[in-house]
FIMI-452699 format. One record per residue: residue number from 1; residue in three letters; x, y, z of N, C-alpha, C in turn. Coordinates in steps of 0.1 Angstrom, whole numbers, padded with zeros to 4 digits. Layout:
BEGIN
ATOM | NUM | Ala | X | Y | Z | X | Y | Z | X | Y | Z $
...
//
This chain:
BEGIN
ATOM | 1 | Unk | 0915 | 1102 | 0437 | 0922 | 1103 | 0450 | 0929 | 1117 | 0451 $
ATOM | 2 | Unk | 0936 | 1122 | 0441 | 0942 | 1134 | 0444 | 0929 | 1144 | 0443 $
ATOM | 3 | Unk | 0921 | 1144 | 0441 | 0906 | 1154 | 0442 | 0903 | 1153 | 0457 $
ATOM | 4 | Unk | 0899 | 1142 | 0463 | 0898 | 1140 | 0476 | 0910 | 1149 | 0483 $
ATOM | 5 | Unk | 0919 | 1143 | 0481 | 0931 | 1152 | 0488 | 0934 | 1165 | 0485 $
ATOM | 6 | Unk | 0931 | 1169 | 0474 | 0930 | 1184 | 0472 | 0918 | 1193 | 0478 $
ATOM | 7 | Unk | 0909 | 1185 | 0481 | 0894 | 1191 | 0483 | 0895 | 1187 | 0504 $
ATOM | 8 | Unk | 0902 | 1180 | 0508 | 0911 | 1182 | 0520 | 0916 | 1191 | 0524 $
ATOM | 9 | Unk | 0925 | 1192 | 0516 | 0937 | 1202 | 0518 | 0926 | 1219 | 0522 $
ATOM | 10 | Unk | 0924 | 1220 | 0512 | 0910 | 1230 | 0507 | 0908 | 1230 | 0522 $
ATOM | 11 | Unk | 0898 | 1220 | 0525 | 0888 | 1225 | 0535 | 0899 | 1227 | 0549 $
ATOM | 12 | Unk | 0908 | 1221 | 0555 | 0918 | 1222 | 0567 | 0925 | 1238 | 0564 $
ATOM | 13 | Unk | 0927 | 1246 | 0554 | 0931 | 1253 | 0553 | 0918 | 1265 | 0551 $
ATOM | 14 | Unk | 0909 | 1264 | 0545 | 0891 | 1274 | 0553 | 0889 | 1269 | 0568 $
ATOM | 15 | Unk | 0892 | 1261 | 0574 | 0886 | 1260 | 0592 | 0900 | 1265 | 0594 $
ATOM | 16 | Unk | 0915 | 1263 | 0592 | 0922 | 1274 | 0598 | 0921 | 1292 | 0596 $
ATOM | 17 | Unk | 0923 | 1290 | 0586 | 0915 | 1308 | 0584 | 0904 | 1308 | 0596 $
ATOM | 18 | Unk | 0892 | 1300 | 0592 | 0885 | 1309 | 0599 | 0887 | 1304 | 0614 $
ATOM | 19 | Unk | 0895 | 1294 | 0624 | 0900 | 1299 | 0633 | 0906 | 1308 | 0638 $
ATOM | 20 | Unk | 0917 | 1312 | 0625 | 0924 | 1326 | 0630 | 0919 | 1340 | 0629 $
ATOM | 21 | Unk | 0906 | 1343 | 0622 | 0898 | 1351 | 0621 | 0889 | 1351 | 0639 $
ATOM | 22 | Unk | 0884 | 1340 | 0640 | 0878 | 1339 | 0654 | 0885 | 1341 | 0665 $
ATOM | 23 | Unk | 0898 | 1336 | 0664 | 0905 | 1336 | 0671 | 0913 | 1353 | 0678 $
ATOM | 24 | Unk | 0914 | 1358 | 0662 | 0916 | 1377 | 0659 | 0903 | 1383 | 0669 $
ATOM | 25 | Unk | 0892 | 1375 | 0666 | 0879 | 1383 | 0673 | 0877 | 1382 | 0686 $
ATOM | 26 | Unk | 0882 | 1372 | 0690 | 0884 | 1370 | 0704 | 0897 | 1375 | 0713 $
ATOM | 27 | Unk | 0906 | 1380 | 0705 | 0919 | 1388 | 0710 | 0911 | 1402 | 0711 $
ATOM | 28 | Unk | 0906 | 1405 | 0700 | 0899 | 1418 | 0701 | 0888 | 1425 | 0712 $
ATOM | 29 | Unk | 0883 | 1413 | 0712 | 0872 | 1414 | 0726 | 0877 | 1412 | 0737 $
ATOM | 30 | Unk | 0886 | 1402 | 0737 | 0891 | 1403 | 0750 | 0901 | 1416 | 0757 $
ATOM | 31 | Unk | 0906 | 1425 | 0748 | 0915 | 1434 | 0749 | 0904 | 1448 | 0751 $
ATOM | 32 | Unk | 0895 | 1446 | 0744 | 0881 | 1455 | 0747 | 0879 | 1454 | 0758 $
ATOM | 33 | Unk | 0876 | 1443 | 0764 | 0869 | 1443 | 0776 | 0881 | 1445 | 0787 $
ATOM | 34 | Unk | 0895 | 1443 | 0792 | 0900 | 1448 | 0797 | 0908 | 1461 | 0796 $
ATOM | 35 | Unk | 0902 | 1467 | 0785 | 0902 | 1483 | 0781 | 0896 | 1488 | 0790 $
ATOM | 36 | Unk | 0881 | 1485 | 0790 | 0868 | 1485 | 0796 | 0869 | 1486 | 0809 $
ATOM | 37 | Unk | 0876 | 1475 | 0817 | 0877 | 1474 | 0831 | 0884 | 1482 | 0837 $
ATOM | 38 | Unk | 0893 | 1483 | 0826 | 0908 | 1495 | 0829 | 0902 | 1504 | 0834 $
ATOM | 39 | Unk | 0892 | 1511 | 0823 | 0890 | 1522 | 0827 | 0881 | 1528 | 0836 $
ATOM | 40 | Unk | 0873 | 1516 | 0844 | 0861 | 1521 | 0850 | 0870 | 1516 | 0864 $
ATOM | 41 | Unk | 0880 | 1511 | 0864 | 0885 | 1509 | 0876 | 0894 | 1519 | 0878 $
ATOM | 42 | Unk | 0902 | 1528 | 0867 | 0905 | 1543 | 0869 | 0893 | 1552 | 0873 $
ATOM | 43 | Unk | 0886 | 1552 | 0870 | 0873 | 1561 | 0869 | 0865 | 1563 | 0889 $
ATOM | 44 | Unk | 0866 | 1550 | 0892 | 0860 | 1546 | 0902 | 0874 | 1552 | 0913 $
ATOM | 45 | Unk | 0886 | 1548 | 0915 | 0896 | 1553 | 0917 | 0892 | 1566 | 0919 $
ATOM | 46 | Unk | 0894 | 1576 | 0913 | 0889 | 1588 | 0908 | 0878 | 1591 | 0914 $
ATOM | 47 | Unk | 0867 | 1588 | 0916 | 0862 | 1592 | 0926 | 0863 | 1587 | 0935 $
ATOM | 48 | Unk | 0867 | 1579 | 0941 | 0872 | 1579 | 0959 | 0880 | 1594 | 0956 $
ATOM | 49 | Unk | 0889 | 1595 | 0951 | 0898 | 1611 | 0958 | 0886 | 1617 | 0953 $
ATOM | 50 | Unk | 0878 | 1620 | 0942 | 0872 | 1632 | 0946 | 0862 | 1636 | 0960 $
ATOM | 51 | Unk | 0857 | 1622 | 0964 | 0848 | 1625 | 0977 | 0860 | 1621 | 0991 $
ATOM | 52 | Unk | 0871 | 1624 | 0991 | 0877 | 1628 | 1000 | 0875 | 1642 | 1007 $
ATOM | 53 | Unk | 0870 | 1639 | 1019 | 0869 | 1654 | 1027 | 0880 | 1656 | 1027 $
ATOM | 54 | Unk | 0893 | 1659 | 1027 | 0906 | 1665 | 1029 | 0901 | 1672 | 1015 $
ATOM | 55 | Unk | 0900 | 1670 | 1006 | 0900 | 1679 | 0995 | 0888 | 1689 | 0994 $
ATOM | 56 | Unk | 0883 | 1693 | 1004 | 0869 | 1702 | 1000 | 0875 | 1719 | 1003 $
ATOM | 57 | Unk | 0889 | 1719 | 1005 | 0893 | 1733 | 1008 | 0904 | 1734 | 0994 $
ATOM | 58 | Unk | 0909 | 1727 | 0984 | 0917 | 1723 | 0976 | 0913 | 1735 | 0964 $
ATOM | 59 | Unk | 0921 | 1742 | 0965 | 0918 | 1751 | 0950 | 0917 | 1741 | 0940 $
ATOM | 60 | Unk | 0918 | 1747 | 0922 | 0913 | 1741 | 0915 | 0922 | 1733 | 0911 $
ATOM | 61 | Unk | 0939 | 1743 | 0911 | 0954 | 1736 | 0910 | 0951 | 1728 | 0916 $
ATOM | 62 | Unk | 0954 | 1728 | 0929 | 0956 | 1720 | 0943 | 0950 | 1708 | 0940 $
ATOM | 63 | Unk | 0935 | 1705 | 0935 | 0927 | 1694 | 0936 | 0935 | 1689 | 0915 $
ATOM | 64 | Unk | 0939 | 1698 | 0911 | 0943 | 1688 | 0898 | 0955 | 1678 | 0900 $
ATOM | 65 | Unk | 0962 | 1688 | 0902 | 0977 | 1683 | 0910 | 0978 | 1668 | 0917 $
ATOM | 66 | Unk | 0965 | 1667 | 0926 | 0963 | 1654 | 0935 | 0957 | 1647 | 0928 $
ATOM | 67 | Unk | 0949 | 1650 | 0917 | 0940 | 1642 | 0910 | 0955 | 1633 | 0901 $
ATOM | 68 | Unk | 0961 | 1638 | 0897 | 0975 | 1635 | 0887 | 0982 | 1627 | 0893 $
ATOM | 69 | Unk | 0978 | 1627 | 0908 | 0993 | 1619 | 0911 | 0985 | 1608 | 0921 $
ATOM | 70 | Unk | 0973 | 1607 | 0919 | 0962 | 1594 | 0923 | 0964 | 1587 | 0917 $
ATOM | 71 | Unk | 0958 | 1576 | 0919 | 0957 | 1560 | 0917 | 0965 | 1556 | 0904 $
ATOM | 72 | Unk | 0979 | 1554 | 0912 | 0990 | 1552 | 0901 | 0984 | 1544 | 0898 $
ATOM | 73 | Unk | 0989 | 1529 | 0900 | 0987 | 1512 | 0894 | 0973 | 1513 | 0884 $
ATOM | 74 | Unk | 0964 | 1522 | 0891 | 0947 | 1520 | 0880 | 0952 | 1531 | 0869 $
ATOM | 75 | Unk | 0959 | 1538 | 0873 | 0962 | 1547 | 0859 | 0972 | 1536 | 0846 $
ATOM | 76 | Unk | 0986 | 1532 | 0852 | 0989 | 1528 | 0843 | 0980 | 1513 | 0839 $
ATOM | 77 | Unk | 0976 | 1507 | 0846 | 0968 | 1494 | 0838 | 0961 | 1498 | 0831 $
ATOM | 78 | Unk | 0953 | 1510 | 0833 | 0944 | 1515 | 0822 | 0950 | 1517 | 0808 $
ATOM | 79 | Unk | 0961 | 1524 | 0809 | 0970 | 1529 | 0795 | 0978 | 1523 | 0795 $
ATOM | 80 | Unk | 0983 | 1504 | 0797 | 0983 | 1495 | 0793 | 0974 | 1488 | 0788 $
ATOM | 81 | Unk | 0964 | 1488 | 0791 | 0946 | 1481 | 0784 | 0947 | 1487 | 0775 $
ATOM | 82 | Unk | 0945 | 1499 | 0771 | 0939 | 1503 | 0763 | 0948 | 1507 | 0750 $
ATOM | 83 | Unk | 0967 | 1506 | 0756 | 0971 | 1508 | 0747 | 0974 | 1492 | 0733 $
ATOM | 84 | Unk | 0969 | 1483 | 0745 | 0972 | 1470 | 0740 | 0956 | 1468 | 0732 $
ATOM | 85 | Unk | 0948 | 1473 | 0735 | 0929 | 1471 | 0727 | 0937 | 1480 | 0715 $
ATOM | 86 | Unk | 0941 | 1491 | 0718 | 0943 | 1498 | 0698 | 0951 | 1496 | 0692 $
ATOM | 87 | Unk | 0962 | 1488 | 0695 | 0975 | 1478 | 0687 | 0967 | 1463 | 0682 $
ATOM | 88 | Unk | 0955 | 1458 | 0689 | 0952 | 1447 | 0685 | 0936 | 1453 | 0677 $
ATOM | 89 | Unk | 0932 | 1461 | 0674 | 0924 | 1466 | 0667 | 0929 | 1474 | 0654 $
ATOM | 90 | Unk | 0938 | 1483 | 0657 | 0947 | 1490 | 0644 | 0958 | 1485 | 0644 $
ATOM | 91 | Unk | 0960 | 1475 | 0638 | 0976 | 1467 | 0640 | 0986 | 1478 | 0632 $
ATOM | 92 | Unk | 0981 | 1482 | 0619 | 0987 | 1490 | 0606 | 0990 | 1503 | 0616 $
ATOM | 93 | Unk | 0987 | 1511 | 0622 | 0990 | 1521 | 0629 | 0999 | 1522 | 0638 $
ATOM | 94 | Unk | 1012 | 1533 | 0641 | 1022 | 1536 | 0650 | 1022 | 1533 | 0661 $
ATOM | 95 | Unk | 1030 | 1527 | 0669 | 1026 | 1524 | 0682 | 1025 | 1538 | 0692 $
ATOM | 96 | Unk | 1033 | 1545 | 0687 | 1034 | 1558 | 0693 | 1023 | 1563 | 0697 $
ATOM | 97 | Unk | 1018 | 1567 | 0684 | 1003 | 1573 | 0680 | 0988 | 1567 | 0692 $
ATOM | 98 | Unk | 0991 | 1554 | 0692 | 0987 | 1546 | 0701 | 0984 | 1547 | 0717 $
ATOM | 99 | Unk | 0999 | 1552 | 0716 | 1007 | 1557 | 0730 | 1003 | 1570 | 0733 $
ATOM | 100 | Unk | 0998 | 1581 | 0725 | 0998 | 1588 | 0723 | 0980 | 1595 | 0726 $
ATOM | 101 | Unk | 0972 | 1583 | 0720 | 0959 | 1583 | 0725 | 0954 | 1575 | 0738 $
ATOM | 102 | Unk | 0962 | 1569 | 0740 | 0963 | 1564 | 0759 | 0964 | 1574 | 0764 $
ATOM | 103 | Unk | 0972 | 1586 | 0766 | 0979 | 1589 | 0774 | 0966 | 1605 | 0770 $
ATOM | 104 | Unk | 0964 | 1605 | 0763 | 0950 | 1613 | 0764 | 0937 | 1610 | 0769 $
ATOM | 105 | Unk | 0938 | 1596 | 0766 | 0920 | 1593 | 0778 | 0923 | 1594 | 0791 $
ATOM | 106 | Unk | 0937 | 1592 | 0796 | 0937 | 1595 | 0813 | 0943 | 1610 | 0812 $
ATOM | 107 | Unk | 0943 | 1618 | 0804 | 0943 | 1633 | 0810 | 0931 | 1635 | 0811 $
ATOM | 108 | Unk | 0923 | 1629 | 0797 | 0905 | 1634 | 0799 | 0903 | 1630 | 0812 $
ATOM | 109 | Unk | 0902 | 1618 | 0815 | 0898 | 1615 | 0828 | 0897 | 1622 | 0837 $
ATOM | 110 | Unk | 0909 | 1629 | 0844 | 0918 | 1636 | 0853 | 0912 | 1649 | 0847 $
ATOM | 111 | Unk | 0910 | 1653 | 0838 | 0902 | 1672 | 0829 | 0887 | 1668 | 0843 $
ATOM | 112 | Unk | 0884 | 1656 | 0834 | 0864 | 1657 | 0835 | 0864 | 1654 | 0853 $
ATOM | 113 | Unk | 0871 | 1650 | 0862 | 0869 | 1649 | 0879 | 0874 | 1661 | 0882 $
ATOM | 114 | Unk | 0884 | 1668 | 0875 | 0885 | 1681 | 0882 | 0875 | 1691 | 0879 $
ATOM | 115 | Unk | 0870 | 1691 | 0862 | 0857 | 1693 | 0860 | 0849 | 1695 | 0872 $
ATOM | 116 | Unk | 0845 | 1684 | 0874 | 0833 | 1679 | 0881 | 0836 | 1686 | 0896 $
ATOM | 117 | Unk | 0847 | 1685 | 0905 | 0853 | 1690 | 0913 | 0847 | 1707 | 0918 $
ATOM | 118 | Unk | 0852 | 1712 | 0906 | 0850 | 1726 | 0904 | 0833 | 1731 | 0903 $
ATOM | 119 | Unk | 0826 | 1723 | 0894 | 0812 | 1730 | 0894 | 0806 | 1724 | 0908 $
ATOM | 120 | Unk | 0812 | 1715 | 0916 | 0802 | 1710 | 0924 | 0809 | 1715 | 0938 $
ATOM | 121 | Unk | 0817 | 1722 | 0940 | 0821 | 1726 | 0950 | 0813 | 1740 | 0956 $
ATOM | 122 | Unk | 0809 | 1745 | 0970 | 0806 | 1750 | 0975 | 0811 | 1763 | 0970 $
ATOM | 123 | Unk | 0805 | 1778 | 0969 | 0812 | 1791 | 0962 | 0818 | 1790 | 0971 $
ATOM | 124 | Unk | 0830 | 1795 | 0975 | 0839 | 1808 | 0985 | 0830 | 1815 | 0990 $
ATOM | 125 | Unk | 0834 | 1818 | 0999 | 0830 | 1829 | 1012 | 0841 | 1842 | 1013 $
//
């Protein structure tokens, strides 16, 4: 009887592990994938202002500047997504640090449309 109950015990305590393992993987993907959305819905954001005609006379400042202070709400949900996908992927790691590589993928962002901006703009006259 106590074998039965030990060999119980045993197995209720392997299907919780491995619920909370599946469970871990499913936090993870789910935080992936609204990383993911974050950022293509910044992205897309981002270009609506860049194919704004009001900006085809915009120096390179001028068009960064506006590019920076676009699509607030899609900017921060993005570096909310993504800061909450690398806290549930690197748990052991600073949140700072975290904070810190958020706030670099939406400068890249904001770099690569002004980027883009600049090579695809008509020369001066």
């Amino acid at each position: 009887m106590r074998m039965l109950m030990l060999g119980a015990a045993l197995m209720m305590t392997s299907a919780a592990m491995t619920y909370s393992v599946m469970a871990d993987d499913d936090d993870a993907r789910g935080a992936q994938k609204l990383a993911m959305q974050g950022r293509d819905d910044y992205w897309h954001c981002l270009a609506r202002e860049y194919s704004r005609d009001s900006n085809q006379g915009l120096s390179e400042q001028d068009f960064g500047r506006s590019v920076a202070g676009a699509c607030p709400s899609e900017r921060q949900y993005y570096r909310v997504a993504l800061l909450d996908y690398l806290t549930t992927q690197y748990p052991n790691i600073d949140s700072g640090a975290h904070l810190a590589t958020a706030n670099r993928a939406v400068e890249s962002a904001q770099k690569d449309i002004v980027t883009a901006f600049v090579k695809h703009r008509p020369p001066q006259k």
